[in-house]
N, CA, C and O atoms as CSV, one atom per row, in Angstrom:
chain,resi,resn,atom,element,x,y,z
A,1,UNK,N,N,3.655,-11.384,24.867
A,1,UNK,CA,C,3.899,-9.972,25.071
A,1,UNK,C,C,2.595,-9.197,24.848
A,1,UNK,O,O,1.963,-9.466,23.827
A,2,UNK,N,N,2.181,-8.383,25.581
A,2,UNK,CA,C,1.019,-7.705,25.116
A,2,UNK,C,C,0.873,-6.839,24.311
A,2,UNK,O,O,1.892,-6.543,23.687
A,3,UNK,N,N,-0.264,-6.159,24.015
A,3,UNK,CA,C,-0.221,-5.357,22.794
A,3,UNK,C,C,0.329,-3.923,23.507
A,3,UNK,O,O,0.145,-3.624,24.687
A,4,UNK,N,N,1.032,-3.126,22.524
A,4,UNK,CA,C,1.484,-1.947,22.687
A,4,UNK,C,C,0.360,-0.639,22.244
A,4,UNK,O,O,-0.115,-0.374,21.139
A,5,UNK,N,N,0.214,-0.137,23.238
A,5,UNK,CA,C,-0.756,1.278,23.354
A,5,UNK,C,C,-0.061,2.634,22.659
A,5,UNK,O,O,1.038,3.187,22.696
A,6,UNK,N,N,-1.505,2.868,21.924
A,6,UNK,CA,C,-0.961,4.741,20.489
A,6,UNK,C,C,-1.149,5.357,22.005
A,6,UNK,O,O,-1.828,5.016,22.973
A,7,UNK,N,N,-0.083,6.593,21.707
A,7,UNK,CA,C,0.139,7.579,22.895
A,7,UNK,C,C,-1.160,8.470,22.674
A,7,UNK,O,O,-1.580,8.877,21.591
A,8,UNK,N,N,-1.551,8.623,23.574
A,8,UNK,CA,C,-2.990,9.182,23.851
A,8,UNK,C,C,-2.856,10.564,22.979
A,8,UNK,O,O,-3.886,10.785,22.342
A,9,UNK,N,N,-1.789,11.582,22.795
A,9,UNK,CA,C,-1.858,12.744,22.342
A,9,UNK,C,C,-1.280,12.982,21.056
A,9,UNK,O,O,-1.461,14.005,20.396
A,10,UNK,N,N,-0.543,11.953,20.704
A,10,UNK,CA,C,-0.617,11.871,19.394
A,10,UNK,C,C,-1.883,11.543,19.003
A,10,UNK,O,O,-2.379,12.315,18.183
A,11,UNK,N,N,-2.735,10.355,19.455
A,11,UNK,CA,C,-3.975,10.078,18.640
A,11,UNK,C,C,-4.937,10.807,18.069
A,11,UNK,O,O,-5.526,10.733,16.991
A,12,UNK,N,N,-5.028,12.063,19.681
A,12,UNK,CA,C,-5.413,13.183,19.162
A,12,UNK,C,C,-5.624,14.250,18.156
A,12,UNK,O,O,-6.566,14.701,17.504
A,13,UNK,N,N,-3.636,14.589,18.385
A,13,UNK,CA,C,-3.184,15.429,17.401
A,13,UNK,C,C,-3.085,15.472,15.920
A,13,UNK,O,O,-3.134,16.518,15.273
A,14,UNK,N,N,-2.933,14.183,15.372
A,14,UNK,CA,C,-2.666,14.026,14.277
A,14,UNK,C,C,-3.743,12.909,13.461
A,14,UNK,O,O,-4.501,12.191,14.113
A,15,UNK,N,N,-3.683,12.876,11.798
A,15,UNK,CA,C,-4.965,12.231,11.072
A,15,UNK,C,C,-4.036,11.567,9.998
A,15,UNK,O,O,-2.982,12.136,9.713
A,16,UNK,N,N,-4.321,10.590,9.494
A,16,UNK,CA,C,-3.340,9.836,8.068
A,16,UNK,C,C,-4.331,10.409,6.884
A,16,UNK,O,O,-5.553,10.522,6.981
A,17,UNK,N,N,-3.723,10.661,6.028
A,17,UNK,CA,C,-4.437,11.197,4.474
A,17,UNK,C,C,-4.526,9.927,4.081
A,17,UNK,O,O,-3.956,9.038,4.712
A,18,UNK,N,N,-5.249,9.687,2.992
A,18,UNK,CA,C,-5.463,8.524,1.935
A,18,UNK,C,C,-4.391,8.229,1.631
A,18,UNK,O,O,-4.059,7.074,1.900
A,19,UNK,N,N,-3.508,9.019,1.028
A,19,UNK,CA,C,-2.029,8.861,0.442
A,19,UNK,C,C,-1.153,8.455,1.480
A,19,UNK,O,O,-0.083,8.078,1.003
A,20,UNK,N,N,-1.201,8.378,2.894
A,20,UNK,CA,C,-0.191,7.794,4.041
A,20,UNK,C,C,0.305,9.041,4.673
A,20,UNK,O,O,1.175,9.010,5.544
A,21,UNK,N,N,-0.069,9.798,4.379
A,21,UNK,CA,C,0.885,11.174,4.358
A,21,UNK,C,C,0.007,11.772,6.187
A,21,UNK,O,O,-1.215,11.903,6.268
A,22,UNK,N,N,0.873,12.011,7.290
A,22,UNK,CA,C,0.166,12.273,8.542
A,22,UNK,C,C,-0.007,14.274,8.747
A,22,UNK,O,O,0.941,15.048,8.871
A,23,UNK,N,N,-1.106,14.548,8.728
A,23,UNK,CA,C,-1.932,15.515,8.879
A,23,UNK,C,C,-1.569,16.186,10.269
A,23,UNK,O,O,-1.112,15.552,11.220
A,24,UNK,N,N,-1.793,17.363,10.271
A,24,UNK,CA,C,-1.237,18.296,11.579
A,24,UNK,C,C,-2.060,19.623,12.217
A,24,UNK,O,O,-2.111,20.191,11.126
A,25,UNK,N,N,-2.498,20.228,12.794
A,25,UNK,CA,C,-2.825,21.637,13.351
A,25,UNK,C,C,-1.272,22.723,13.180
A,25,UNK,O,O,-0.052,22.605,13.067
A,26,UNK,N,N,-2.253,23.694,13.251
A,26,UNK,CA,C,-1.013,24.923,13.222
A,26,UNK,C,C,-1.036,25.110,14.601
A,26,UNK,O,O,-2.159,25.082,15.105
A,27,UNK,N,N,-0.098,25.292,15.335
A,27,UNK,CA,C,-0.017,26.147,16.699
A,27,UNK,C,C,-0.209,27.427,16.904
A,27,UNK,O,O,-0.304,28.045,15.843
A,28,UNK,N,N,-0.286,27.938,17.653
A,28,UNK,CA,C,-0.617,29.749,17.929
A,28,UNK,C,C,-2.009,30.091,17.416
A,28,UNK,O,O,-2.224,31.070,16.701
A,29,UNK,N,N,-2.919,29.254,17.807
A,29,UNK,CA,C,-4.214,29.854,17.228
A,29,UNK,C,C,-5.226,29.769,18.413
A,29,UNK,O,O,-6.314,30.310,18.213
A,30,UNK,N,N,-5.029,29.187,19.574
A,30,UNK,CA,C,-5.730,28.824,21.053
A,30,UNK,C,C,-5.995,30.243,21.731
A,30,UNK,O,O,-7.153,30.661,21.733
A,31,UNK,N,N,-5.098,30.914,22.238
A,31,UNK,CA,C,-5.670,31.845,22.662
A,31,UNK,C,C,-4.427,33.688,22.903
A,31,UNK,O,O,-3.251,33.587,22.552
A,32,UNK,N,N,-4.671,34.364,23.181
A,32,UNK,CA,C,-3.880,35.421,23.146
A,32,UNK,C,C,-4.143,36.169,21.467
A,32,UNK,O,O,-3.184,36.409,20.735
A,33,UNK,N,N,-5.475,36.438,21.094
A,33,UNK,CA,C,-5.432,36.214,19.569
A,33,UNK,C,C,-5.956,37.748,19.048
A,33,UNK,O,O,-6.432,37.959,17.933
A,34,UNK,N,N,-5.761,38.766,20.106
A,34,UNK,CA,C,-6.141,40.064,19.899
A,34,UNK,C,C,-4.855,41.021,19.123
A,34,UNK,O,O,-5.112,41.967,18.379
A,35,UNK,N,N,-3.473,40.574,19.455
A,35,UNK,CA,C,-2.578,40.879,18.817
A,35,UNK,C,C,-2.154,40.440,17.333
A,35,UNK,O,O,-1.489,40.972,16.444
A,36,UNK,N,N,-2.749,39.389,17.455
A,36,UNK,CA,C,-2.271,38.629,15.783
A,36,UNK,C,C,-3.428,38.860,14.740
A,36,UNK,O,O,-4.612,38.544,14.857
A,37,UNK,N,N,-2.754,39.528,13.624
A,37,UNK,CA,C,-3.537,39.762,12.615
A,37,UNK,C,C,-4.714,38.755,12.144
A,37,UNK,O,O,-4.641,37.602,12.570
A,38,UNK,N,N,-5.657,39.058,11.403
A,38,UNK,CA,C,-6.592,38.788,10.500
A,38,UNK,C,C,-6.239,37.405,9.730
A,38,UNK,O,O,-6.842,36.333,9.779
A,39,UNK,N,N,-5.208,37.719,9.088
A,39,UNK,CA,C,-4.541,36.960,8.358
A,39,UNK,C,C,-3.484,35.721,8.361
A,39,UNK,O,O,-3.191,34.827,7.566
A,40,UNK,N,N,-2.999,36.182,9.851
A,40,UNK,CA,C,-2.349,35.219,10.764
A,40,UNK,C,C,-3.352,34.273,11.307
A,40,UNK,O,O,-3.299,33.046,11.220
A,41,UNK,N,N,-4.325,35.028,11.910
A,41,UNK,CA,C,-5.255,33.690,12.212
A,41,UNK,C,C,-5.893,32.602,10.940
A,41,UNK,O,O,-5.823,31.374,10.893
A,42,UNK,N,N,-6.468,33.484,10.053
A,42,UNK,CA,C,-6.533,32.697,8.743
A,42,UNK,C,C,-5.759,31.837,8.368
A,42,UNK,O,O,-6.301,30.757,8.137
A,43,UNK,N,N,-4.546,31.892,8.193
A,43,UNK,CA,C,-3.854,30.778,7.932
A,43,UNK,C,C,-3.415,29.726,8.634
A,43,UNK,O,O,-3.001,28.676,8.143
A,44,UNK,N,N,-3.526,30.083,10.195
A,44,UNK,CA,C,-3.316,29.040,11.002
A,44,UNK,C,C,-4.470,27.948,11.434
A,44,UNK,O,O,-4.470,27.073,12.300
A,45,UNK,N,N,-5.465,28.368,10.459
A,45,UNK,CA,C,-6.860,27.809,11.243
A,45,UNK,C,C,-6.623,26.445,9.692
A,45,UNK,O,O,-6.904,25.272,9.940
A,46,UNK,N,N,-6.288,26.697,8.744
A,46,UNK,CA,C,-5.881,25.322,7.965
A,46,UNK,C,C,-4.850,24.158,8.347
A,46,UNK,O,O,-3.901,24.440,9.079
A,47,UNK,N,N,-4.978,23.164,7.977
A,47,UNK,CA,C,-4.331,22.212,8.555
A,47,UNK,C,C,-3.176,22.183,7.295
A,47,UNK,O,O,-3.298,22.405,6.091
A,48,UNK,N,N,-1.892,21.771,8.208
A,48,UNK,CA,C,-0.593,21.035,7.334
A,48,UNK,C,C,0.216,19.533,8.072
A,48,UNK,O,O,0.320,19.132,9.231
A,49,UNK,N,N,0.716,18.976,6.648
A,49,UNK,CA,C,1.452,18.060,7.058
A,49,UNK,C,C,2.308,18.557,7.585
A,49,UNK,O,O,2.784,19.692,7.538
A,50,UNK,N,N,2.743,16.862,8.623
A,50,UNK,CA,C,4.129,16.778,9.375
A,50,UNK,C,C,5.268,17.062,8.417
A,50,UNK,O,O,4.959,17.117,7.227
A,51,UNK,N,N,6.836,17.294,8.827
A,51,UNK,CA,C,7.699,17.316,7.881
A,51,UNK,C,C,8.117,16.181,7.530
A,51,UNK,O,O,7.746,15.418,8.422
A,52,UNK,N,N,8.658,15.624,6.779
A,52,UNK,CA,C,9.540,14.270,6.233
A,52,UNK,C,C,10.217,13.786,7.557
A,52,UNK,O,O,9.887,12.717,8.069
A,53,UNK,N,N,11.326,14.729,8.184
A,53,UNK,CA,C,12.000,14.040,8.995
A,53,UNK,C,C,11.077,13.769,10.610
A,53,UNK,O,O,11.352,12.904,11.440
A,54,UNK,N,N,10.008,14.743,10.692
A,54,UNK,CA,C,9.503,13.973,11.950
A,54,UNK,C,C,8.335,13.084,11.949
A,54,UNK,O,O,7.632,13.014,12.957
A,55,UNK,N,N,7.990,12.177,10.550
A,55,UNK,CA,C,7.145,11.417,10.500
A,55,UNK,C,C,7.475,10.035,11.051
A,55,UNK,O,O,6.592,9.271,11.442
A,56,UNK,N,N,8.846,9.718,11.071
A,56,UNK,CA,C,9.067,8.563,11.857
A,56,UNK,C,C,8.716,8.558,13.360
A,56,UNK,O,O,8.122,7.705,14.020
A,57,UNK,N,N,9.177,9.590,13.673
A,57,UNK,CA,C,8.569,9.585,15.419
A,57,UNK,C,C,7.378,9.926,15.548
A,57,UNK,O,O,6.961,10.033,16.701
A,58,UNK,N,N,6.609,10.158,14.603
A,58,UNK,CA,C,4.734,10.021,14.879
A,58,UNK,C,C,4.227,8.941,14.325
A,58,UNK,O,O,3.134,8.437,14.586
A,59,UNK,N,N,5.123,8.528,13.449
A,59,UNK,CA,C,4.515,7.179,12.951
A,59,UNK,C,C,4.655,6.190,14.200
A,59,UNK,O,O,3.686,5.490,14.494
A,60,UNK,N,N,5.746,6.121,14.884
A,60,UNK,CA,C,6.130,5.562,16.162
A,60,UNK,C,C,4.844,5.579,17.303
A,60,UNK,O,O,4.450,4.505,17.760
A,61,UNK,N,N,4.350,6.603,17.640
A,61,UNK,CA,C,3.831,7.179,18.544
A,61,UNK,C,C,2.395,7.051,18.252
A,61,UNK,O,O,1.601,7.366,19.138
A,62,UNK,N,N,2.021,6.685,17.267
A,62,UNK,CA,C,0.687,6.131,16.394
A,62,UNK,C,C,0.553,4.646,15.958
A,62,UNK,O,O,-0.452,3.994,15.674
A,63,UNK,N,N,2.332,4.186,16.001
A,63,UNK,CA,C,2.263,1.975,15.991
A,63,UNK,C,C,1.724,2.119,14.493
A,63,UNK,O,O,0.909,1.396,13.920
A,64,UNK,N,N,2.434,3.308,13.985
A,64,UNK,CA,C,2.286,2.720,11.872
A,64,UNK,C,C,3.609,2.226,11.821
A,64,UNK,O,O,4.552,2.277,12.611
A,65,UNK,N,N,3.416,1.631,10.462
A,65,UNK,CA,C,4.740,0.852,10.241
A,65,UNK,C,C,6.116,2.169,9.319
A,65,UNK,O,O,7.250,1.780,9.039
């Protein structure tokens, strides 16, 4: 059977922490950014983890165990 290929945009999107824990971007920060506050952009420009329940389907989509 051959080897199974990480989905190209997950590989992208997402990073594993030391601890196992998978790393994320905020959305709404690309473009349209004259309406959204100061502060809105500030916080979206830090990174957060995935939630608990959708780490199985990125773990999937990345071939972690």
């Amino acid at each position: 059977m051959p080897k199974l290929k990480t989905k190209s945009g997950a590989k992208k999107r997402f990073s594993i922490t030391g601890s196992g824990k998978i790393k994320r971007k905020h959305a709404f920060k690309s473009h349209i950014l004259t309406k959204k506050a100061t502060k809105q952009k500030r916080n979206l420009t830090q990174t957060a983890l995935v939630a608990s329940v959708d780490e199985p389907s990125v773990k999937r989509q990345l071939l972690l165990k």
